[in-house]
C-alpha positions in Angstrom: 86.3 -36.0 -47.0 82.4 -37.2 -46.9 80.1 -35.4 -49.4 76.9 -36.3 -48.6 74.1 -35.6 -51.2 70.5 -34.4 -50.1 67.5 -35.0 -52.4 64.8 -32.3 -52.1 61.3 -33.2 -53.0 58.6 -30.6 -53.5 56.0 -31.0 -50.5 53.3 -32.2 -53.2 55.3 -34.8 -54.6 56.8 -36.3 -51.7 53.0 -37.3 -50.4 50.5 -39.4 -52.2 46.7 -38.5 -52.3 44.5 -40.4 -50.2 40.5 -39.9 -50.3 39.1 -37.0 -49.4 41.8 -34.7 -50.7 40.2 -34.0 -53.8 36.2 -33.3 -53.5 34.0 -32.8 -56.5 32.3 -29.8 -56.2 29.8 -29.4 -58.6 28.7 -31.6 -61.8 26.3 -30.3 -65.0 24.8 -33.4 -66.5 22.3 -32.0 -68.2 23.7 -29.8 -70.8 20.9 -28.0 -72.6 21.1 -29.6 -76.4 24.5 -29.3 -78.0 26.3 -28.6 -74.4 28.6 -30.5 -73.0 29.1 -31.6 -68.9 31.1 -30.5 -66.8 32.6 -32.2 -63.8 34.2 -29.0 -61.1 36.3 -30.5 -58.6 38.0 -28.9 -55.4 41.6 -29.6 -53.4 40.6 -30.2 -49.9 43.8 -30.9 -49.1 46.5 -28.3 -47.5 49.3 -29.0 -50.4 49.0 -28.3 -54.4 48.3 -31.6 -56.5 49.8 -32.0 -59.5 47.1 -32.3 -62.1 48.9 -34.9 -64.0 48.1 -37.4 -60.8 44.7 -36.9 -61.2 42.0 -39.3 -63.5 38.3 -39.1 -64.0 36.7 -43.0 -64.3 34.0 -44.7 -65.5 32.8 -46.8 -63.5 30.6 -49.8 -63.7 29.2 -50.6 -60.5 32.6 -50.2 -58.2 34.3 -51.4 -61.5 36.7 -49.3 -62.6 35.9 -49.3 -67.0 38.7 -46.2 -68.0 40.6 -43.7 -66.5 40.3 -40.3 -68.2 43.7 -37.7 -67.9 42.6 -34.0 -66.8 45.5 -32.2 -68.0 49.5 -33.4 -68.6 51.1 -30.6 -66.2 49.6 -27.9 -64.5 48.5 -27.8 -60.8 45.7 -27.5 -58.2 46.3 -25.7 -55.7 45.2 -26.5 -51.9 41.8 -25.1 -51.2 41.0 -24.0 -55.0 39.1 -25.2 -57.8 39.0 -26.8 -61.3 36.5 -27.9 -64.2 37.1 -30.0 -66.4 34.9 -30.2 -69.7 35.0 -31.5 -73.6 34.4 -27.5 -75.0 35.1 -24.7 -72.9 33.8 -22.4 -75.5 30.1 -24.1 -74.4 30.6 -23.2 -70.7 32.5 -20.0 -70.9 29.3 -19.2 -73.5 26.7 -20.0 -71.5 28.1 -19.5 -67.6 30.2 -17.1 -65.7 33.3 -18.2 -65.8 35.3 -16.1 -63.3 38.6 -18.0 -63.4 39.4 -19.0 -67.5 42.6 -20.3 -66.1 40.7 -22.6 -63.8 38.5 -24.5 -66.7 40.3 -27.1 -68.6 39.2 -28.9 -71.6 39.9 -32.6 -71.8 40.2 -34.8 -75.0 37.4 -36.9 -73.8 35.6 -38.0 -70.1 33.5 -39.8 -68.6 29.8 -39.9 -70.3 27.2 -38.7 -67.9 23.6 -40.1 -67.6 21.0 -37.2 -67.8 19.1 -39.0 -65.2 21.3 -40.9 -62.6 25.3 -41.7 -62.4 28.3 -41.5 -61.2 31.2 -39.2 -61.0 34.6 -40.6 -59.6 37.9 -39.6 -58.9 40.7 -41.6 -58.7 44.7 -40.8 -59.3 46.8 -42.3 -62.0 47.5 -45.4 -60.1 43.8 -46.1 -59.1 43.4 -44.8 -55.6 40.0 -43.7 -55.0 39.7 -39.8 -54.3 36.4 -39.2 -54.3 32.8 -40.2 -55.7 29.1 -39.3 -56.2 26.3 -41.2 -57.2 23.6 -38.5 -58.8 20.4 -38.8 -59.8 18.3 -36.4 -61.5 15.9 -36.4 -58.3 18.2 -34.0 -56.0 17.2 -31.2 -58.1 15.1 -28.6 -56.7 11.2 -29.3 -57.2 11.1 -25.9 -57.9 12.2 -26.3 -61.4 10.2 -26.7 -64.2 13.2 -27.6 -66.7 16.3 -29.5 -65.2 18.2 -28.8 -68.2 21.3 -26.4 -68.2 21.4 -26.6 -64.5 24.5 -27.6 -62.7 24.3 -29.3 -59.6 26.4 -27.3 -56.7 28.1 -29.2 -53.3 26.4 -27.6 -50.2 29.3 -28.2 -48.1 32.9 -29.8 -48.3 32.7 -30.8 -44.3 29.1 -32.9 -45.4 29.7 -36.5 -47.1 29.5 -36.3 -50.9 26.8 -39.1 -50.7 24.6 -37.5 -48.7 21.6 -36.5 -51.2 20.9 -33.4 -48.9 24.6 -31.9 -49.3 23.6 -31.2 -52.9 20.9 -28.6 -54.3 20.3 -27.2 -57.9 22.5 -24.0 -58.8 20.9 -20.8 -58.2 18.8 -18.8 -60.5 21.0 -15.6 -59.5 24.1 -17.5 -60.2 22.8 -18.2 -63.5 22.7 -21.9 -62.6 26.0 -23.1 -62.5 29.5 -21.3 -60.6 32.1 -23.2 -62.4 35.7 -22.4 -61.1 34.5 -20.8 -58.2 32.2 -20.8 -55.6 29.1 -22.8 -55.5 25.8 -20.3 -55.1 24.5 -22.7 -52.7 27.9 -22.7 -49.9 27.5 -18.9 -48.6 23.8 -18.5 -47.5 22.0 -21.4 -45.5 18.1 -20.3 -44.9 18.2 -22.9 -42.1 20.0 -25.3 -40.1 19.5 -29.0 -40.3 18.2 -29.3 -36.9 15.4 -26.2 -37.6 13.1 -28.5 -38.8 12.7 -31.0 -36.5 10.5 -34.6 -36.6 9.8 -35.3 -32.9 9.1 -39.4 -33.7 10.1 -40.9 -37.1 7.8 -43.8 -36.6 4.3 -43.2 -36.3 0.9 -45.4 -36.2 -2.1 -43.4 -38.2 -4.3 -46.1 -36.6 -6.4 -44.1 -34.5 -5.2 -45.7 -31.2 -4.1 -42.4 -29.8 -0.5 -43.3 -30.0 1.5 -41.7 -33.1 -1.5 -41.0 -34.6 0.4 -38.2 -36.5 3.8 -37.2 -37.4 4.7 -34.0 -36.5 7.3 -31.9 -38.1 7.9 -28.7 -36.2 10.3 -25.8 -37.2 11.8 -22.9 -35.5 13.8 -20.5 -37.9 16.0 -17.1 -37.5 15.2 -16.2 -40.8 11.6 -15.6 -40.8 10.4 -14.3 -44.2 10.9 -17.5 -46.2 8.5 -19.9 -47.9 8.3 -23.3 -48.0 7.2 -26.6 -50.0 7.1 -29.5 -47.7 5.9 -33.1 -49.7 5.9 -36.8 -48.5 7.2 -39.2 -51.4 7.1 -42.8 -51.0 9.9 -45.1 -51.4 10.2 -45.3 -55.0 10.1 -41.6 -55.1 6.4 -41.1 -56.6 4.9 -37.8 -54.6 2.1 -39.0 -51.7 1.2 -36.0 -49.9 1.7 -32.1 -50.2 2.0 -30.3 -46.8 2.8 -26.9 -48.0 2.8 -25.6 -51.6 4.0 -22.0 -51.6 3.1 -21.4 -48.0 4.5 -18.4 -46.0 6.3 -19.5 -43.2 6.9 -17.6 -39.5 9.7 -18.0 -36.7 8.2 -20.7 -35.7 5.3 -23.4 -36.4 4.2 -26.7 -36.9 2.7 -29.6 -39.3 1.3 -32.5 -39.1 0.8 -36.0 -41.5 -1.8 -38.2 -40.9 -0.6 -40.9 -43.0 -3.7 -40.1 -46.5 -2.5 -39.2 -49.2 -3.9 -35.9 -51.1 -6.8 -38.1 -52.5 -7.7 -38.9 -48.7 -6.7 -42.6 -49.1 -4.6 -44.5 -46.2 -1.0 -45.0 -47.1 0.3 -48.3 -47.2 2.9 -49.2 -44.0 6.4 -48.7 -45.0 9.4 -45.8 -45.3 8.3 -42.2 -46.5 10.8 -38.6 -47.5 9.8 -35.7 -46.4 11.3 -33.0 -48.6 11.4 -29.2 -47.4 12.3 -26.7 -49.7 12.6 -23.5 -48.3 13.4 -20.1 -50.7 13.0 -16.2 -49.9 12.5 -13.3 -51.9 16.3 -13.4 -53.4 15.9 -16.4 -55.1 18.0 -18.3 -52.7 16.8 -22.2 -52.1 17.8 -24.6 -49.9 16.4 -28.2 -49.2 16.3 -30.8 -46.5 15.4 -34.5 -46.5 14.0 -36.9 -43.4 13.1 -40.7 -44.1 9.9 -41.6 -41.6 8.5 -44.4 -41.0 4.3 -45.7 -41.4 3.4 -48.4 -39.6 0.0 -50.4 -39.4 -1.4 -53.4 -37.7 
């Protein structure tokens, strides 16, 4: 008689992680003094990962330097969250915590620069999940101090790369949602098309032609204030458009290409920043890269 044997593998096991199933979600770099970071990450995927398969690196460059272990056993589970951090007791103290089971405290992890870095993750045999380069520049303007503010993931379906997918955690949410969340994913003031710049190019040289660039908006939500500024390339502020202004359904703007001293801008690429907040406390932001050019 033939006995034949069948080996059943869990679903998770039997399929390796490829990038994109895990997403980080939200990172605090800048712990107020005596915090520590915290790195929240989130299962894209449709199956539970086993926990144990996952590494935080420090990276040099693309170099991998040391893979950090999250937890021995445990699991996360598809479409949920987890944060890792060196002392739990700092971020259970000092944000709401909804999910205790979710936050797990490492031996050690990656260090993270208060003003630029990079958070990766790879699994255990050095497949590439997931990474973000930060800098301390994708904060909201708004903000007098940086410090003790997490920055929150604006959407899983956006690139992680994309500066714009990333905002400061709200003043409501008591600036960071770790194991839940993020304040920033539920409530979008506007659309990315709402503000819209007709020509990206223009010529302030009097000709006629691009003389101006116009940024024009048309909104849903029409009780909202805004902040629009030009930076230059290195990211020194050029120009304020709108400090604090009050903004309607729909309207206009214009940049002539001076900066707020009046002088002429030299030729080359220019961010316009919009940050838009209402009443609520709710902030959202938007970047476009123009172009000045001269004869």
């Amino acid at each position: 008689m033939l006995i034949i044997f069948i080996l059943l593998i869990p679903f998770h096991h039997a399929l390796s992680q490829k990038r994109g199933d895990v997403l980080i979600s939200e990172i605090l770099f800048n712990p107020v003094p005596g915090g520590s970071d915290y790195v929240e990450l989130y299962n894209a995927s449709g199956k539970a990962i086993g926990l144990n398969k996952l590494r935080l690196a420090r990276m040099d460059g693309d170099s991998i330097v040391k893979l950090f272990t999250i937890a021995d056993s445990g699991v996360l589970y598809a479409h949920d969250y987890i944060v890792a951090t060196t002392n739990a007791a700092f971020v259970s103290g000092n944000y709401t915590v909804r999910y205790p089971e979710k936050l797990i405290e490492v031996k050690s992890m990656p260090p993270y620069n208060d003003a630029a870095g990079s958070v990766a993750i790879y699994t255990a045999d050095s497949t590439l999940l997931d990474r973000f380069d930060y800098n301390d520049k994708m904060h909201s303007r708004l903000l007098r101090d940086r410090e003790g503010v997490a920055l929150e993931r604006r959407s899983f379906q956006r690139a992680t790369q994309d500066a714009s997918n990333w905002y400061s955690a709200a003043t409501t949410a008591g600036y960071g949602t770790p194991t839940y969340a993020n304040s920033q994913s539920h409530e979008f003031l506007f659309l990315d098309g709402d503000f819209s710049i007709a020509t990206p190019l223009f010529s302030p040289d009097g000709d006629g032609y691009n003389d101006l660039l116009d940024i024009t908006y048309s909104l849903e939500n029409c009780d909202m204030t805004a902040n629009v500024s030009i930076y230059d390339a290195a990211g020194h502020l050029v120009r304020h458009l709108l400090r604090g202004s009050l903004l309607g359904c729909n309207g206009d703007m214009t940049w002539d290409g001076t900066d707020d001293n009046g002088r002429r801008s030299p030729r080359g690429k220019y961010i316009v920043v919009i940050e838009v907040y209402n009443e609520n406390g709710t902030e959202q932001s938007s970047r476009h890269t123009v172009s000045l050019v001269r004869r």
